[in-house]
N, C-alpha and C positions, 0 to 999 in steps of 0.2 A: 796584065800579069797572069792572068787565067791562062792566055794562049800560049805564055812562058811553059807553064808546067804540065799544059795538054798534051804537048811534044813530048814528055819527058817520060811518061809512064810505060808501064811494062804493058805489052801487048794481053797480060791476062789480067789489066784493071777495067778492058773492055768487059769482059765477061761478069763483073763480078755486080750485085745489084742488090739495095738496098732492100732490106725485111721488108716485106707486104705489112705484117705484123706490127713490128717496131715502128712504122712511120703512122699507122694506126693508133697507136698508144697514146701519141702527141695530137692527134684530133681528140681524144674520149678523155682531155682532161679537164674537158667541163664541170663542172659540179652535178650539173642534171644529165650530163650523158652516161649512159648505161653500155658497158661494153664485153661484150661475149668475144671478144678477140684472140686477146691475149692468153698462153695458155699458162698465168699465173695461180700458183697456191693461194689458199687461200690465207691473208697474213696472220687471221685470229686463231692461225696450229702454229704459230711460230713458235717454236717453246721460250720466250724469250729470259726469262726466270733464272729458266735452264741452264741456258748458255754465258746466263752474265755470274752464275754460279763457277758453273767450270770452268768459267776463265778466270777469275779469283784464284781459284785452284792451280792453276796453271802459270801464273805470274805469280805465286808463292814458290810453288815445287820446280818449274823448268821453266824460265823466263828466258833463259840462255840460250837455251834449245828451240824454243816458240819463238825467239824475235834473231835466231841466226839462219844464214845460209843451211839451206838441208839437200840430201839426195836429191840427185833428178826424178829415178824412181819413188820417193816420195817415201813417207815416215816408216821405217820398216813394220815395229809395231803393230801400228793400222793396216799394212798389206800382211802382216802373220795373222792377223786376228781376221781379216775380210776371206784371207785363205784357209783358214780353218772353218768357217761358218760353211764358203760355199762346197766343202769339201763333205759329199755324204751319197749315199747309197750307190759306194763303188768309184765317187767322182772323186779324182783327186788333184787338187790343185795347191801350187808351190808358193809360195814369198816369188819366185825369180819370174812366175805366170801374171804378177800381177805390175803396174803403172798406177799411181793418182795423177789425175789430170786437174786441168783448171776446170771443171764440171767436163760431165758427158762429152761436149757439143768441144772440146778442143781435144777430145781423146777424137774424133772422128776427122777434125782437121788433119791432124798427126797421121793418122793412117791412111788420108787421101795423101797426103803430101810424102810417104814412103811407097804406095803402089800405085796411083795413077798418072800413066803421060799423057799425053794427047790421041786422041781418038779409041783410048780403050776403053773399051762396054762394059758398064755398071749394071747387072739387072738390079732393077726395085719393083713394088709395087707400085700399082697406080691407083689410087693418089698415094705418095707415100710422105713421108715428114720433108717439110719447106727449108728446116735449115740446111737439114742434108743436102737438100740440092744445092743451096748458097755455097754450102764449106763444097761442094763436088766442082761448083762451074768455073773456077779460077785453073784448074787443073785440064778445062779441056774434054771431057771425057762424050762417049754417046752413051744412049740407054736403050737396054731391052726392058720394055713396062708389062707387067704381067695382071690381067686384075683380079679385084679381089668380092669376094660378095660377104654375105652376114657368118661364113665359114674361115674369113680372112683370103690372105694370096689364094689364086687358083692354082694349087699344085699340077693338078689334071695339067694344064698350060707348061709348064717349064720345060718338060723334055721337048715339044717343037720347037721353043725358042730356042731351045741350046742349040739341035743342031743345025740353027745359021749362023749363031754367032756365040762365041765362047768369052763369057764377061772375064772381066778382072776378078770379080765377088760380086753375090747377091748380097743386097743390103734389106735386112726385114727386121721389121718391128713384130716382135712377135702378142704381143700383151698389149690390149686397149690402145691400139694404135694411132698415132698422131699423124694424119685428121680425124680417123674414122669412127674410133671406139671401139671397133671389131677387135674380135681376137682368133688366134691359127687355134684351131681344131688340134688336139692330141693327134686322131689320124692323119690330118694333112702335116703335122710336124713331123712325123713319123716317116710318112712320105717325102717330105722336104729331104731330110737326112739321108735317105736311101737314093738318091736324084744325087747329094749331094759325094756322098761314096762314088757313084757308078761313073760320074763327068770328073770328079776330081774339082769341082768348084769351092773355095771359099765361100764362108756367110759372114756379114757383119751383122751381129745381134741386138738391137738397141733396145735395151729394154728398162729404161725408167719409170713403168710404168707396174711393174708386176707388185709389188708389196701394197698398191692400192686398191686391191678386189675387195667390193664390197657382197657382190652377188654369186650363186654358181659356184661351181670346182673349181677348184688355183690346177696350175697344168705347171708340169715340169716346163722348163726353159729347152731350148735346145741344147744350151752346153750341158745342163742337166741330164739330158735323152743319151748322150755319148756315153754315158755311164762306164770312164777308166780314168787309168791315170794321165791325163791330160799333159803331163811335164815330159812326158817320155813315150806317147804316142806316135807311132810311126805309120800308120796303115789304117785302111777304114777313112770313115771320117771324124775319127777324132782327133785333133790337135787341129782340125777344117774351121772351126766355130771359136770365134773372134767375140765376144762379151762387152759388150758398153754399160753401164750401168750409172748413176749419181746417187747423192745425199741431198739435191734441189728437191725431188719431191715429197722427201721425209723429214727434212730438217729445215733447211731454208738456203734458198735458190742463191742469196747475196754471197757468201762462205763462199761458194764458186768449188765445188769437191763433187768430183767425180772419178772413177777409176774402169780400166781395160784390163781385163784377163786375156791374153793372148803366151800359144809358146814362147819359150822361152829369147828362140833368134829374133823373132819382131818386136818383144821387148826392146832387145838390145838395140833395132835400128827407132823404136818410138823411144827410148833415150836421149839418142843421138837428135831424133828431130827437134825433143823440146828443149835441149842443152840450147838451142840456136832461136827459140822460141820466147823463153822466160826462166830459165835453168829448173825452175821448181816450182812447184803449188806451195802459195801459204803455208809455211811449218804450221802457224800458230793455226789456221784452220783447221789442218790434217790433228793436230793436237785434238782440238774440238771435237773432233770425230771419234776419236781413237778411245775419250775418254768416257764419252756416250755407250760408244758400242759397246766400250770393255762393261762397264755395270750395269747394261741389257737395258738401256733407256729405250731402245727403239721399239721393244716388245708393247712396253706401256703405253706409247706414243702411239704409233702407227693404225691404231683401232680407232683412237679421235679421228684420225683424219677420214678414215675409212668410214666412219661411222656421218662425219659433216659431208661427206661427198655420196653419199648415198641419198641425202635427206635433197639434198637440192640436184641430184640429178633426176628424182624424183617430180621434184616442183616444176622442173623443167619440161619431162614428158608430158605431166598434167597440164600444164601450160599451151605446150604444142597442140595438145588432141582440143584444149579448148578456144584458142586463137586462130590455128594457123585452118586456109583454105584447104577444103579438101584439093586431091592432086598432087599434094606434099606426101613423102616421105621422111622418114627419119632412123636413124638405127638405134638401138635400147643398150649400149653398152654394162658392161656388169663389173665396171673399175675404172679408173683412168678419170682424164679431167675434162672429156670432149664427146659430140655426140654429131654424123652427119645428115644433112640434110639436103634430100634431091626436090627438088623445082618440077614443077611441069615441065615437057619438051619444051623449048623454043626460048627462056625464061631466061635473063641473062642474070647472076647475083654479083656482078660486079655493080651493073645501073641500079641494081638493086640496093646496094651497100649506101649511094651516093645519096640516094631520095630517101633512105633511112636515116643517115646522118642529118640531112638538112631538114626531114622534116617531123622524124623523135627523137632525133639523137642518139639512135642504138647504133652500135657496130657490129660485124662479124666479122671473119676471112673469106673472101671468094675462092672457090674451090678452084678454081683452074689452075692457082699457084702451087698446088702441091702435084700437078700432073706434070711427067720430067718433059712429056713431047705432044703435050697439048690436051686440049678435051675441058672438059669438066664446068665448062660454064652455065650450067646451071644448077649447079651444086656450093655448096657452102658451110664452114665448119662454125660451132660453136663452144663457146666453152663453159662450163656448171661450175667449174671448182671457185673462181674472185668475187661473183656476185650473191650475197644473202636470197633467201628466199624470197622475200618479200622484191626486191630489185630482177629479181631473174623474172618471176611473175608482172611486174609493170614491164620490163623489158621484152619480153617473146608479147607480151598485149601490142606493146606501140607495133614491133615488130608484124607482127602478126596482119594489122590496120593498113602498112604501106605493102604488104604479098598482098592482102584482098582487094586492095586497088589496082593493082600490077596484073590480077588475076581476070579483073572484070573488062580493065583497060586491053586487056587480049581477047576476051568474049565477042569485045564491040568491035575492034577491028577483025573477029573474024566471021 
């Protein structure tokens, strides 16, 4: 029966390949395994209280509303109120600029599936976030990889790559980026933008990560840096910068609510895309959100979280400087839920990963997976935000025990 339906697939179910991540998940559900994988909230900010409040609320006042078909574009309300907040110092943005998706990660679907055919050039960083590549490779596409160091993307870098090849859009995480933790420099944003005016290239923004800075300067966004009216931008590079954004890292990842600020005509074709997708996000979710935002829940909120992810990505650094073999790097993020880690030359973390499962039970991700065309094998991400302190500290220890083996096991052989 297998070989029935092998025949049968579309030639882009070749390209498409299950999360490194996700099949990770299903190994680390031991009770004793400790896993830095997954890039999970942590569930003790769940406001759960919260939410079983406002939904009381909401199955009194609009039950009708919450459990009926709603817009494609999604609960107007919540896009007036999302486009009033991001609307400030010159930046103006519309109800018609904005889409609720099913989280972030299907606003990015939606927009590969309106701009990429086959063989058109995606620039990213390298290493840049793993689902992106997931939701990119069913479309086909190539990549120009740009890198990046403790500054973020190397701007310096983009103007040679542009002129071999001119992408569809660059795709950057601009905020504690997923693998790295890094974040883009004000002046290389600044620069980004001006690269982005002069080539006339789109960016896609993802940025789930900004409202969780616990250290250092918050830095405008780039749609932020455009500083107009966004709905009626014709010139320059404003109306260029495409915005990803979620409520998974502030609220909870399950609700599934994310939204895209984009002009107004690529609204109207990510419409079109998700009408054939799932017609709509959750009313009752976008409800949930809508009713949060409006009485400023997230102000209150969002410093817990802020405040728990500081304390343990703390534990974590202290952890590394006291476990891990010298030869190891690491970067010191100042937000976000992840932190990277470079290996000595020659050092695979994939065999790495394997002899860490089987012989502490810890996990991480192997870095190569977030590289679009290769590299990165001795690199490796983790993550601070799902494990207590106490767990992060036995975990980077076991951890730690199978690199000093792997370290000394390279000494002798060499």
């Amino acid at each position: 029966m297998q070989n029935f339906w092998d025949q049968r697939y579309a030639q882009r179910v070749q390209r498409m390949r299950s999360s490194a991540i996700r099949e990770l998940l299903k190994i680390t559900e031991h009770p004793d395994a400790i896993s830095f994988a997954g890039g999970l909230p942590a569930p003790d900010v769940f406001p759960v209280e919260k939410i079983a409040a406002v939904t009381q609320k909401i199955l009194r006042e609009h039950s009708t509303q919450a459990l009926q078909y709603g817009p494609t574009e999604g609960y107007r309300p919540l896009r007036e109120l999302l486009a009033q907040q991001m609307s400030h110092d010159g930046l103006s943005i519309s109800v018609d600029n904005i889409i609720i998706t099913s989280g972030s990660q299907q606003g990015l679907d939606l927009l590969a599936r309106i701009f990429v055919d086959p063989d058109d050039y995606i620039l990213t960083e390298s290493p840049t976030y793993m689902g992106a590549l997931q939701v990119f490779a069913p479309y086909e596409p190539r990549y120009i990889t740009i890198p990046s160091d403790e500054g973020g993307v190397r701007t310096d870098e983009l103007e040679e790559a542009l002129q071999h090849n001119r992408p569809k859009f660059m795709y950057i995480l601009p905020n504690f980026q997923n693998p790295s933790g890094r974040t883009l420099t004000l002046q290389r944003r600044q620069h980004l933008l001006e690269i982005v005016n002069r080539y006339g290239i789109p960016v896609l923004e993802d940025d789930p990560y900004s409202q969780l800075r616990f250290a250092g300067e918050a830095l405008l966004s780039l749609l932020d840096l455009t500083g107009s009216d966004y709905s009626s931008a014709q010139s320059g590079y404003q109306g260029k910068i495409i915005h990803l954004n979620t409520f998974s890292k502030i609220l909870a990842p399950g609700l599934r609510l994310g939204w895209t600020v984009a002009p107004a005509g690529v609204i109207s074709k990510l419409v079109q895309a998700k009408q054939g997708t799932d017609l709509h996000t959750s009313s009752f979710n976008q409800l949930i959100a809508y009713e949060l935002l409006r009485e400023g829940f997230f102000e209150k909120h969002i410093p817990l979280i802020r405040q728990k992810y500081h304390e343990r990505r703390n534990v974590m650094l202290a952890a590394l400087e006291e476990f891990f073999p010298a030869g190891t790097q690491w970067t010191h993020p100042e937000g976000g839920m992840f932190l990277w880690i470079t290996l000595p030359a020659g050092m695979d973390s994939s065999e790495l990963l394997r002899e860490a499962l089987e012989q502490e039970k810890v996990a991480f991700v192997p870095g190569h997976a977030f590289h679009p065309n290769g590299g990165g094998e001795n690199t490796m991400r983790l993550s601070f935000s799902n494990a207590t302190p106490e767990r992060i500290r036995d975990g980077i220890e076991r951890l730690g025990r199978v690199l000093q083996k792997k370290v000394e096991q390279a000494t002798v052989r060499a």
